[in-house]
Each structure stands twice: as C-alpha cells, then as structure tokens.
N, C-alpha and C positions, 0 to 999 in steps of 0.2 A: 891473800886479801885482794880483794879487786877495790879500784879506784873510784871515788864520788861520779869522779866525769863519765864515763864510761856509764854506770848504772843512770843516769839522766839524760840520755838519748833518746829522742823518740826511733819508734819501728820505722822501718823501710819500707815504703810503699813498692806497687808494680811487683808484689814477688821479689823485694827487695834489691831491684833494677832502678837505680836515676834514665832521667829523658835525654833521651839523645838527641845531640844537638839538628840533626835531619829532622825529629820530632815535632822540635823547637819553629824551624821556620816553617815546618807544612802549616802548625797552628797560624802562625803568624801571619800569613799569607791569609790563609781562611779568613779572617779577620779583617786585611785588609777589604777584600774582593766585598764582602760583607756591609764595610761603611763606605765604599763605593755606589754600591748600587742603592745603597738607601738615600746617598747625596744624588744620585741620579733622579730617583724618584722627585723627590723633594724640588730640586733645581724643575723637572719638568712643570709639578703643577703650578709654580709659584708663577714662573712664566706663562703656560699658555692658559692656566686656569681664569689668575688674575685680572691680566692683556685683554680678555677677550677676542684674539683672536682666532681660534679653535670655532667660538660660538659665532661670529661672524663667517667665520665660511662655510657652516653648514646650515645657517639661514640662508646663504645665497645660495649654494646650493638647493636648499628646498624652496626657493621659489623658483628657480629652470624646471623644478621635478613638478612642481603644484600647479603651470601653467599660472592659472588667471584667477585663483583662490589667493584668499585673505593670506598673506605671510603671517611667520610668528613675529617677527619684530619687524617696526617702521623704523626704516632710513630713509636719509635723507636724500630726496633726490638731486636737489645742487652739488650738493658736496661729490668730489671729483674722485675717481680711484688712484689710491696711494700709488700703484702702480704703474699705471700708462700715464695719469693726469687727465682722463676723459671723462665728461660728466655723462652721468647713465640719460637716454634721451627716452622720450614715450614713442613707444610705436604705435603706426599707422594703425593697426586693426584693433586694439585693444589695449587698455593698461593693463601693467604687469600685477598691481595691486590694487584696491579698491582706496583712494584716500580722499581725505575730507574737501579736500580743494576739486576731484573729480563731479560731487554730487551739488557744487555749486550753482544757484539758479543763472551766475553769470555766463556760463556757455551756452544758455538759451538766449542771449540777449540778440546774436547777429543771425542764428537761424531763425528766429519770428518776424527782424525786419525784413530778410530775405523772403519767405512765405508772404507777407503781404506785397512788398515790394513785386516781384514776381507775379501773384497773381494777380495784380492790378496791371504789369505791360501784357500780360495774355491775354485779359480779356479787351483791354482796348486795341491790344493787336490783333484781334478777332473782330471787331468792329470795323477797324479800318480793311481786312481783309475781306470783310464782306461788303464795304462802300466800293471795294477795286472788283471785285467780283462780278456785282449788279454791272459796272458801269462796262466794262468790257463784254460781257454777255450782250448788251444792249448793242454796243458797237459791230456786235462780230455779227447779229441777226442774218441782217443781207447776205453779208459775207457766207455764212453756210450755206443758206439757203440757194445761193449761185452753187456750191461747187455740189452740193446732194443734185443739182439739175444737170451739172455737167456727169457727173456719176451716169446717170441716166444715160444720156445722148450716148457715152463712149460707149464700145463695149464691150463687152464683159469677158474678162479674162478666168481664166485659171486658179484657183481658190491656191495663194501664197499662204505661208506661214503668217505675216504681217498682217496680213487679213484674217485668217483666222483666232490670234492676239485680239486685232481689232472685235473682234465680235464677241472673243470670250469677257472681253472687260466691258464689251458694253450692254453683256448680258446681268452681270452684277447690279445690285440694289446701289442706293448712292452709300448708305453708310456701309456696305463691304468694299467698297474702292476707298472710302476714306481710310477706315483701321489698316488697308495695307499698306500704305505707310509707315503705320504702329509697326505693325509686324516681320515689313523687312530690317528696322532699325533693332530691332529684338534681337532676331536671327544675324545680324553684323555686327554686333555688341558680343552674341552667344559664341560667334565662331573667332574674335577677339582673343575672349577666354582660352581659348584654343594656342597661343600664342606662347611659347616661356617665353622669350623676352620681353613681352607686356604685361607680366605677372604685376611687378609694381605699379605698373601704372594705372591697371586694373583694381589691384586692393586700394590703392590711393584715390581715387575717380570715381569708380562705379561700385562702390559698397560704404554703405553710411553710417558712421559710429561717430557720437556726439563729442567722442574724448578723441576722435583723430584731428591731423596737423589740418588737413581741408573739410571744410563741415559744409558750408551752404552750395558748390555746386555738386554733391553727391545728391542731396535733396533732390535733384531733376534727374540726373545721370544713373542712380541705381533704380528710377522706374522704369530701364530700358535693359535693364543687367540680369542676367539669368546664367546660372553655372551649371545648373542640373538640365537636359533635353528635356526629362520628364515635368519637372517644373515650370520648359518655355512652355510645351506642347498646352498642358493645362490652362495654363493662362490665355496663352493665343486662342485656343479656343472658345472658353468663353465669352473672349471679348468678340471675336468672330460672330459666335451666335448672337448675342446682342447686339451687336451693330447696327441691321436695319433698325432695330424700335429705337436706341436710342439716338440715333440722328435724323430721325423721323420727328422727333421729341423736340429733341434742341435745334437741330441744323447744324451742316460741318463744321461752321467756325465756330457758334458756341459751341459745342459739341468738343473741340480740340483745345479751346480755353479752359473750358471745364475739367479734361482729361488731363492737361499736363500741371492746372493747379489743384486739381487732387492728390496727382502724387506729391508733390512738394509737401502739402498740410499732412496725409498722411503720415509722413517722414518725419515735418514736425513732431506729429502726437509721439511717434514711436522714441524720438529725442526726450522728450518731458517725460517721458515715462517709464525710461532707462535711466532718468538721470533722479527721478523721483527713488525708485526701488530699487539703483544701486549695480543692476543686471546690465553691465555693459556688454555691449558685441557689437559685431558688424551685419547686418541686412543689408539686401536686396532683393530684386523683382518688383512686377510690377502691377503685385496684387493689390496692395494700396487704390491705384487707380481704376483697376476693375471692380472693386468694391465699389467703386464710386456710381458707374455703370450700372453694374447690380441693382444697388440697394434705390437707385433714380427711377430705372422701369418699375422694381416693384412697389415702390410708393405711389408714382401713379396709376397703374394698372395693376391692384392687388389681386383681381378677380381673375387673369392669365394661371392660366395651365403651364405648369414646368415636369421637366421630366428628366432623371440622369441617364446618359449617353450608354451607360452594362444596362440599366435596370427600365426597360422605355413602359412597363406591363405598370407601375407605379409614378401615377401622378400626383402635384399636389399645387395649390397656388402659389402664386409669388407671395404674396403675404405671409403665409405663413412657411414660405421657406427664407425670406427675409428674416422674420423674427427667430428662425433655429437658428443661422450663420451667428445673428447678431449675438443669442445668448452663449452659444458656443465659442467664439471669441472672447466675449466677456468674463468666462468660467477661465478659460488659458491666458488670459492676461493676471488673473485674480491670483489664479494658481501656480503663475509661474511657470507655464509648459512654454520651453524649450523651439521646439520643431516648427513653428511659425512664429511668423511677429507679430502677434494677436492684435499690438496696440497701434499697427498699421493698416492692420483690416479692419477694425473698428474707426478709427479716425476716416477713412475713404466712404465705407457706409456712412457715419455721419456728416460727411461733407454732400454725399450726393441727397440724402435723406434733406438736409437741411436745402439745398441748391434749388431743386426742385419744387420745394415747399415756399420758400421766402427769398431764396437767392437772383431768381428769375429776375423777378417782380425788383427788386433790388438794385441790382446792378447792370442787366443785359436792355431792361427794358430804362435805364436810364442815360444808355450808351449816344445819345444825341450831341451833345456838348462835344463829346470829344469827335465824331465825324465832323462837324461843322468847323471845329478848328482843321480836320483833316484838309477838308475842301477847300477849305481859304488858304490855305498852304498852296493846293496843287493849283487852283486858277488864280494864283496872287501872279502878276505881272508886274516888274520895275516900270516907273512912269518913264517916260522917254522927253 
C-alpha cells in the first residue's frame, strides 16, 4: 500500500533536477542589472528632458552654426550666463538674431539728425571755402604774375623731376585735381584694410550697420572704405571719368559739399531700409556718392554719349543709362539681391537727381547769409 502523501505530489520539473543555488543568483543578478538601467533611463529624461537643458544647448549651439538666421527659440539678451555671469553683448558687424527691438524706427532717430546736421556744416563749409578761395586768388594775382616773370629772366635748367610733377598736375582738368583727393583717401583707407591689427577698428569705423555700437560716423567713413581692389579700381574710376563734367557743373567746393553729403544720405537710405525689411549687415564703399555724380551729369545732360570701358563699339545716352542703373537697383533692392547695397545706390541717384534739379536753386544759391556772417567774423576788430 503506498501512502496518501506520496501519491499527491506534483512531478519534478527540469528532468526532475531542482535549481541550483548558482542558478539562483545568475537570475538574480539579471534582474538586478535590468531595474538598474531602466532607473537610469527614467532618472535621465526626467532630468535633462524636463530642465530644459539639453534644449538649451543645442539652440545655442545652433545659433554659432546658423550665423545671422532667425534661431529657434528667443532668449533673452540681459539675462547673464549661469556660468561665467556675463551678459551676451551685440556685435559690431551684425546681430546674432533678428529681434523685435532691432527693427525699431528708434535707431533711425540719431542717423537722420546726423545727415542733416552734417550736410548742412558741408555745404556751408563749402561756402566759406570758396569766400577764402576768391579772396586769396585775388591776393596772390601780383604775386604770380612777378615770379612767372622771374621764371623768364632766369634760366632755364634741366627738366627735374619736381618740374615734371609740376607740369603733369597742371596738365589735369580742374575736376581731376580735385577727386584726387577722393582717391588717395580711398587707397589709404584701402591699404588700412591691409593691416590685422586694425581689423577692429576697421569693422567698427569704416563699415555701416544700423544695429552696430557706432552708427553716425560710419555714415562718412565707409564712403572712403573699399575691401575688395576690384571694387576701389571700379569706383575710382568712374568717379575719375566724371570729374571734369561734374565740377564743371557745380564747382570744387560745391562739387565736394555735395559728394561727401551724398554719401552720408546714401547710408541713410541703406539704414531705413535694412531696418525696414529686416536684412541687417554691414556696407561699405563709396558707390553711394558716385551715384550721386552719375545720376547729376545725366540729368542735366541726358543727350551725352556713354560707353563701357571692354565694350567702347556700343553706345548709349546718359539718359537712358541713368534710367537702366536706376531700375536695376530698384529690382535688387525689391528682390532682395545680396551682392550690392542697392538701397545705397538708389538713395545717391536720388540725392544727385534731386540736387541738381531743386537742390542748387535751394541751398548753394542761398549761401549769402552764412558768408556775410563769415566776413564779419574775419574783419571784426576789438575797439581799442
């Protein structure tokens, strides 16, 4: 007879083998290692998911990577890094981000009084430079006229260098003695650039962005500023070929009133119109004021024959090379191109277009007032 107990056992698993206790903690272990790394997991996201910051550093990150594009998320520029304690500052050449306070009409406020302000000491210091001018020419008459006589009597030496200078300058039209001026200031600004340790001084000085730490003496300073040769060569040029007519036109001092507050209004327009649509960067050159140049001859003399310097077999009038520039600036401002500051040649055209038209008559021909104070200045004597 076999026993109750016995017959009510269940079967023996494993091939009727129990686990061995080695069995026992390799499972056990498995186990552990198991609800470790899922507490790992868990601890990770709750931290860096939550915190935010994981997403913080690779927003900042992607603005070093994105340059001068739009970030994904706005911070705040006061607020100081947790880490050093230094508050992020705007750079010179450019904001990092496009924000609301950048497109504000208030950073137009000190460049417009500057453009007026400014173009109003030029031209009256054009006036007065041409009251010292007359009166000294006058003065100096005789005086030439004695030493062109002593010239004569002595005689005549050896053809120096000095003398050959002499003759090559005074072979020049008046308005090519005048722009070269322009143009060694170009080329000493150009060769500047030339410089690393003036790199800063140069992006801070002589290139004009509405959103930099200096805004109104850039307005003068980057119509003399040229990075590229190819860039001076172009400009100096043109302004070179126009120089007789237009100081023929105006005369040196108007003539250099006009040219250095073209560029300033220029620089204006190109401010208003970066801050309008948004498109910050830095310009220079000093097409601006050559446009001014430009667009003055061919409004008064539309009916002049022009010619490009490769193509000379193709002519056309000023008129109607005035009106291509003009609409092709207007199409790259509209559109957005890049590779010129369209809304600097445009504003320079329409300063010399305007100048010439109503400005003359305006301003140069009302210049009386301020000579007559000049004069009573220089012959005012204390009573004794």
């Amino acid at each position: 007879m076999t026993s109750s107990g016995a017959a009510s056992q269940p079967p023996l698993q494993d091939g009727g083998r129990k686990r061995s206790p080695t069995r026992k903690r390799y499972f056990r272990r498995v186990r552990k290692m198991a609800w470790s790394c899922c507490a790992r997991v868990w601890v990770r996201q709750e931290l860096w998911g939550s915190s935010g910051i994981r997403t913080h550093r690779n927003t900042l990150y992607t603005q070093q990577r994105n340059g001068f594009r739009r970030p994904a998320q706005k911070s705040d520029p006061q607020t100081p890094n947790p880490k050093t304690g230094i508050k992020p500052q705007k750079s010179s050449l450019s904001p990092p981000a496009y924000q609301e306070s950048s497109r504000s009409v208030k950073i137009l406020v000190k460049p417009f009084f500057f453009t007026i302000g400014f173009s109003g000491c030029a031209f009256g210091s054009a006036a007065i430079w041409q009251y010292e001018h007359l009166k000294s020419k006058v003065q100096n008459y005789f005086e030439d006229s004695r030493a062109d006589w002593m010239d004569k009597v002595r005689p005549q030496k050896g053809m120096d260098f000095r003398r050959q200078i002499n003759q090559w300058w005074n072979s020049l039209s008046n308005g090519q003695r005048t722009v070269s001026g322009i143009i060694a200031a170009n080329v000493f600004v150009f060769c500047l650039w030339r410089i690393p340790s003036l790199q800063r001084v140069m992006l801070t000085y002589f290139t004009s962005n509405p959103t930099s730490r200096v805004v109104c003496s850039p307005m003068l300073l980057s119509a003399f500023s040229h990075f590229s040769f190819l860039h001076m060569a172009a400009n100096m040029y043109v302004l070179w070929s126009f120089s007789t007519s237009i100081v023929s036109l105006l005369g040196r001092e108007q003539f250099m009133a006009a040219y250095l507050s073209a560029g300033v209004f220029s620089t204006f327009v190109s401010y208003f119109c970066k801050t309008v649509t948004g498109r910050f960067g830095s310009s220079l050159g000093a097409s601006g004021a050559i446009m001014m140049v430009l667009a003055a001859v061919c409004t008064k003399m539309p009916e002049a024959r022009l010619a490009i310097i490769f193509l000379p077999m193709f002519t056309f009038t000023a008129g109607n090379a005035l009106k291509a520039i003009i609409a092709l600036d207007t199409a790259g401002l509209i559109l957005g191109w890049k590779f010129f500051d369209h809304a600097a040649h445009v504003g320079g055209a329409l300063f010399g277009m305007w100048y010439v038209t109503y400005g003359h008559n305006l301003i140069w021909k009302n210049r009386e007032p301020v000579v007559k104070a000049w004069h009573t200045i220089r012959t005012w004597r204390p009573n004794k």
